[in-house]
N, C-alpha and C positions, 0 to 999 in steps of 0.2 A: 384221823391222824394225818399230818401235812405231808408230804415227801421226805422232809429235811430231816422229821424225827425219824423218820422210816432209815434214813444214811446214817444217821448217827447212831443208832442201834446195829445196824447191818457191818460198818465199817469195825467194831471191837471184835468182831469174830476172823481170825483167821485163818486166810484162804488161798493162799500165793501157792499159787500152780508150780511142777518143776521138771523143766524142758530134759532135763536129766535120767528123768522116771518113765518106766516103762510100762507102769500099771494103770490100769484104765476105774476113776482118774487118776491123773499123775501123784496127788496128793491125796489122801482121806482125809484132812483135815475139813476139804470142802464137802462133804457127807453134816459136816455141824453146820454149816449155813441151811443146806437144801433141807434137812430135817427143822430148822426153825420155821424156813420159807414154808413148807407144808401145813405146816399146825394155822400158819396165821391164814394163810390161802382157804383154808378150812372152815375157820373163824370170819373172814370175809360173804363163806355162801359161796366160793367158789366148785366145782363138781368134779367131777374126776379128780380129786388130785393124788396126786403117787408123785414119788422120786423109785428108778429104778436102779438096779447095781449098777448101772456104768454112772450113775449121780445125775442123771437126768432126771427136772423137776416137770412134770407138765399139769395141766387142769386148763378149765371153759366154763367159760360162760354161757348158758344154755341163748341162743335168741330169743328175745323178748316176743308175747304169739303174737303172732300175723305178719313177724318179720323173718322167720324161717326162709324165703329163697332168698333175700338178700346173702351176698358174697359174708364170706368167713374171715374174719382178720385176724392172722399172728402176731402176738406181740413177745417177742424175745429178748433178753439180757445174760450176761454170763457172770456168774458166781466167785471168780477165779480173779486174784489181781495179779499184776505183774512180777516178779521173781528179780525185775532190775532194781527193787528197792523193798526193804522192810516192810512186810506187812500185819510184822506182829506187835499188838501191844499200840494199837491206832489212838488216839490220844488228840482228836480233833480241838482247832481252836477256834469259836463261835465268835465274831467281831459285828455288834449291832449297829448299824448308823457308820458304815466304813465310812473312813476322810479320804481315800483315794491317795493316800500317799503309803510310805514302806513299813512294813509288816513284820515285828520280830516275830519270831519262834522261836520261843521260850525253852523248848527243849532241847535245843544244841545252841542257842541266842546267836543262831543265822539272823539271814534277812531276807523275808519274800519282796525282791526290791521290784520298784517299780521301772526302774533303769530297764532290766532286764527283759521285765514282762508287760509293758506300757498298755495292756488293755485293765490292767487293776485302774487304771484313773477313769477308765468306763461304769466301773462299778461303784464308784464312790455313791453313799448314799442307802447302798444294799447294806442286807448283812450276808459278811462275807465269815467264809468256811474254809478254813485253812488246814495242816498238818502242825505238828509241835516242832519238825525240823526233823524228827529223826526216825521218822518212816513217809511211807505215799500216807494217801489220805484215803485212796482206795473208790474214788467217786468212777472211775473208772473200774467195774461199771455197774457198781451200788446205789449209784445212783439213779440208772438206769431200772435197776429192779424195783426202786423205792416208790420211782415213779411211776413204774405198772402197774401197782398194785396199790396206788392210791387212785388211779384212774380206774380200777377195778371197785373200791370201793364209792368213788362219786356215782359210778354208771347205775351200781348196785342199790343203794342209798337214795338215792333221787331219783331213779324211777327210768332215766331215757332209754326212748327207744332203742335198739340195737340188732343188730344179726350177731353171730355167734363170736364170739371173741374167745382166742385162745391162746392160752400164756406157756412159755418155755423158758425155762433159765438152764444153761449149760454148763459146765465144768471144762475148767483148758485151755478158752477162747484165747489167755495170753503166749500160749505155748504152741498156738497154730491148728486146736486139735478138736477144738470145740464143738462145731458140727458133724465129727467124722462116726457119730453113732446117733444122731438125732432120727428120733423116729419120726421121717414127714408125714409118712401115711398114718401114723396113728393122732398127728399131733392135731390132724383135723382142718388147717386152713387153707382157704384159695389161696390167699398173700399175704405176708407178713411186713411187717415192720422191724428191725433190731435196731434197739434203742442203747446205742453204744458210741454217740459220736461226742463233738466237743460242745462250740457255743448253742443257744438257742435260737433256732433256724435253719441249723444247717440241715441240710440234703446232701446226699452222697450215694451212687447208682454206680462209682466208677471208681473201684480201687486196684492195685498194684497188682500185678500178676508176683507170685514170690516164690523163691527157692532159696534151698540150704545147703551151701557148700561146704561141706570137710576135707581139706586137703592134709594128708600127712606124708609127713620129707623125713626119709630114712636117711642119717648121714654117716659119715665114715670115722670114729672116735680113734686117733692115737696120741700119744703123749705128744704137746706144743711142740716138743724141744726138736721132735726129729718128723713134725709134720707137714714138711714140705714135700708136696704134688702127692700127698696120700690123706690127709685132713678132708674133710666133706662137711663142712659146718651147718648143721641143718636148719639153726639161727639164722645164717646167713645166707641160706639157699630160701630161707621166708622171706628173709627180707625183698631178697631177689625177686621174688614171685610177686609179691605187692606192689614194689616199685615199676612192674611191669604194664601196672594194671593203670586205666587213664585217671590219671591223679583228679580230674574235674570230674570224675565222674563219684566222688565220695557225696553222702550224706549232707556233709556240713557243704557242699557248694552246688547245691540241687533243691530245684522247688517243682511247685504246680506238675506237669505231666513229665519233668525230668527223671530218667530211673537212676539207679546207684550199684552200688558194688561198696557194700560193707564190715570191714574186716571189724568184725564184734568180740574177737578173742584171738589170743597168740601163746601157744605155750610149750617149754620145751628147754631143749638142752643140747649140746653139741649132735647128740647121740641121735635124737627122734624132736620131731617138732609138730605141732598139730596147729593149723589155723581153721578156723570157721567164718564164712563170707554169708553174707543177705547179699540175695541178687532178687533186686525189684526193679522192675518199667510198667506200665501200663499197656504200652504196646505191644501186643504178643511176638512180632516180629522182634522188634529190639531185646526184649527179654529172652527169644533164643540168641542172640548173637552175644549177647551177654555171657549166658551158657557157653559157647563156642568158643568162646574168648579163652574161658578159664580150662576150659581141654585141651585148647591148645599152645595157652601156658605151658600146662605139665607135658605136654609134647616135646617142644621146644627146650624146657630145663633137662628132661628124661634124656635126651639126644645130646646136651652137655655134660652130666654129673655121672649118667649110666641108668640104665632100665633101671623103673621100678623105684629111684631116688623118691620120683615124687607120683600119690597115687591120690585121684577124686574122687569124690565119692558126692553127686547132687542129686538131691531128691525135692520136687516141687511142694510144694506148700500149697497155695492156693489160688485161685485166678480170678482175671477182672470180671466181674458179674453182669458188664454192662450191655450184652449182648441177650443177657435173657431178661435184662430190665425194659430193653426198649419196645419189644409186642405188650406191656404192660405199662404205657408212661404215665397211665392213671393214676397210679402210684403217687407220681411225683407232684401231678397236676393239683391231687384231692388234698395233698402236703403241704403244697407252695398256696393255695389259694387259703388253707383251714388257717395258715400264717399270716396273711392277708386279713383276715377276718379277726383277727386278735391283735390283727398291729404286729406283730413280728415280719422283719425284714426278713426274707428267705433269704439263703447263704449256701447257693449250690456247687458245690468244687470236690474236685477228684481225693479221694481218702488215698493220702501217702501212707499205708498200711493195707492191712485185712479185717476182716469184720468174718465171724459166722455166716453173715448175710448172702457172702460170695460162694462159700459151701454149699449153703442152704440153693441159692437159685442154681444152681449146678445140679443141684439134687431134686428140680423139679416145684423150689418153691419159689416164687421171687420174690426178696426180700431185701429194699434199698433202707440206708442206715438214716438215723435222726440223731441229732444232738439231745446231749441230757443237759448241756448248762454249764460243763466244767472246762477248763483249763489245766493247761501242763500237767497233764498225765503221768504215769510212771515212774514220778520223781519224788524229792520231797518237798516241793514247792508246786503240788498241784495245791487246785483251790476251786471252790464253786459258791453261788450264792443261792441263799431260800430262793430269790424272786425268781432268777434264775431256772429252778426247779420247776415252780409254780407255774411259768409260762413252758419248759416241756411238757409239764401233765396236762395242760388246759389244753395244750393243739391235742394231742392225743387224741382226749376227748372227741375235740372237733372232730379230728381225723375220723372217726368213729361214727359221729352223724351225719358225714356227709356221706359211706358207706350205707348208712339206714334209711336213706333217701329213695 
């Protein structure tokens, strides 16, 4: 089976994670992929395979004999899509022989334009894999899975040599949570791979350090008419706190190793307000002062409005990997050359997010990210193509015998 069909069957089930949920996983719904995931892992020849209660899927590939000391490779993906767009009810659109120009989607008769996303005129030619407009498409990171486990069935199928190869898919990955119950010692590998990034090529050893800011501003409720010097608008003691924050330092005006300060929701009423901030930099130092900043915001307003107006509450999320990447740059080297060897341009740059990957090497594994092929993520104008696909499973592969060497 190719990868593609493997997406296109994987993407109808859903699996949207929810940052909301406190149960491990956040959703059960992703218990219906890792139960399909098993049976077919099964049917592959794959060995161990289980999914445990926290929805941990794992299995191995025994090494092929006489390659038994050859080093152990993890290969990982996450089960879970993102919660900032529909993920029920996937409804992909298959386009053979793309012309490189604008894209409807049929099912809201959007447009995946090319204005917007100027690498579609790159793909002209492929076939190209779309959403119908009114959910993700969910290649993020199905496809990623699809592609493990066809590279599980070539390795198996056709005979190549190998050291032991060992597969994980996790549940949460979009919610920050994904690695935080992964069994490394049981899962079996020297090094891994997570296979969760965008085009084909890329490398990624270095992402964002993150945290999660909840700030909630208690304010003063009396009727308008007689609320002068006793009103405490906590609408506007938010706004206050935002406007304090360095306006360059948003999202939309940040690239490559710039961090941010993301106010991702606002909600609220005279009475009580709640806002929630992403504070990411790569740089560990900058990422505390980022933290610092926003303490002593609420310092500063608390000493205007009165104790306790406004109370934080940050809790970090996950850190840059790239310090337990570098005793390991083989990693990168056996990646960037197996792409060499196939024609693929390598495409190494820092991941403006988190991956598993960063958990995992924290946790004693290390494990830098690879692209699956796809574009614009999380939206409903992601998109990927077969060939695409085709060349993350073939490096794989690669990746794989150049480890059996």
């Amino acid at each position: 089976m190719k990868a593609y069909e493997r997406l296109l069957k994987y993407v109808k089930v859903h699996t949207t994670s929810d940052e909301s949920s406190e149960t491990i996983p956040t959703t059960k719904r992703q218990f219906d992929l890792a139960n399909i995931l098993v049976e077919e892992m099964k049917e592959l020849g794959i060995e161990g395979v289980r999914v445990d209660d926290k929805c941990y899927v794992y299995g191995y590939i025994p090494a092929t004999k006489g390659y038994e000391t050859k080093p152990s490779i993890g290969l990982i993906a996450h089960m879970d899509t993102a919660p900032s767009a529909s993920g029920k009810g996937v409804n992909p659109q298959v386009i053979e022989n793309y012309n490189g120009e604008d894209v409807l989607l049929k099912g809201d008769n959007s447009v995946l334009s090319v204005e917007k996303f100027p690498n579609l005129k790159e793909l002209k030619g492929r076939t190209l894999i779309t959403t119908d407009g009114t959910t993700l498409l969910g290649a993020d990171d199905k496809a990623g899975i699809a592609e493990i486990l066809t590279v599980c069935e070539i390795i198996l199928t056709e005979n190549i040599p190998h050291g032991k190869v060992c597969i994980g898919f996790t549940p949460d990955e979009e919610v920050g949570r994904g690695a935080d119950h992964f069994d490394v010692k049981g899962f079996g590998a020297d090094f891994a791979y997570t296979i969760d990034g965008g085009i084909e090529g890329e490398i990624s050893y270095e992402n964002f350090n993150a945290a999660k800011a909840i700030v909630e501003i208690d304010g003063v409720l009396v009727h308008p008419g007689s609320a002068k010097n006793t009103m405490i608008n906590a609408l506007n003691v938010a706004c206050e706190f935002n406007s304090m924050l360095p306006q360059t330092e948003r999202p939309e005006h940040t690239e490559n190793y710039e961090g941010f300060f993301y106010l991702e929701s606002l909600n609220g009423d005279t009475a009580h307000a709640t806002m929630k901030f992403l504070i990411r930099d790569h740089s560990s130092e900058k990422f505390l002062e980022k933290k610092d900043t926003l303490i002593h915001l609420e310092k500063i307003l608390n000493e205007k409005y009165g104790e306790d107006t406004v109370k934080i509450d940050i809790k970090d999320q996950y850190k840059n990997m790239l310090e337990h990447i570098k005793p390991c740059l083989h990693l990168i080297e056996n990646a960037t050359e197996a792409m060499k060897t196939l024609g693929i341009t390598p495409v190494i740059e820092p991941i403006r997010g988190g991956t598993d990957g960063a958990t995992l090497s924290y946790n004693g594994l290390p494990c830098p990210n690879l692209g699956t092929g796809g574009f614009a993520f999380h939206g409903k104008s992601e998109h990927i193509t077969v060939e695409g696909m085709d060349l993350c499973t073939n490096l794989i592969v690669e990746i794989l015998k150049r480890y059996s060497k």
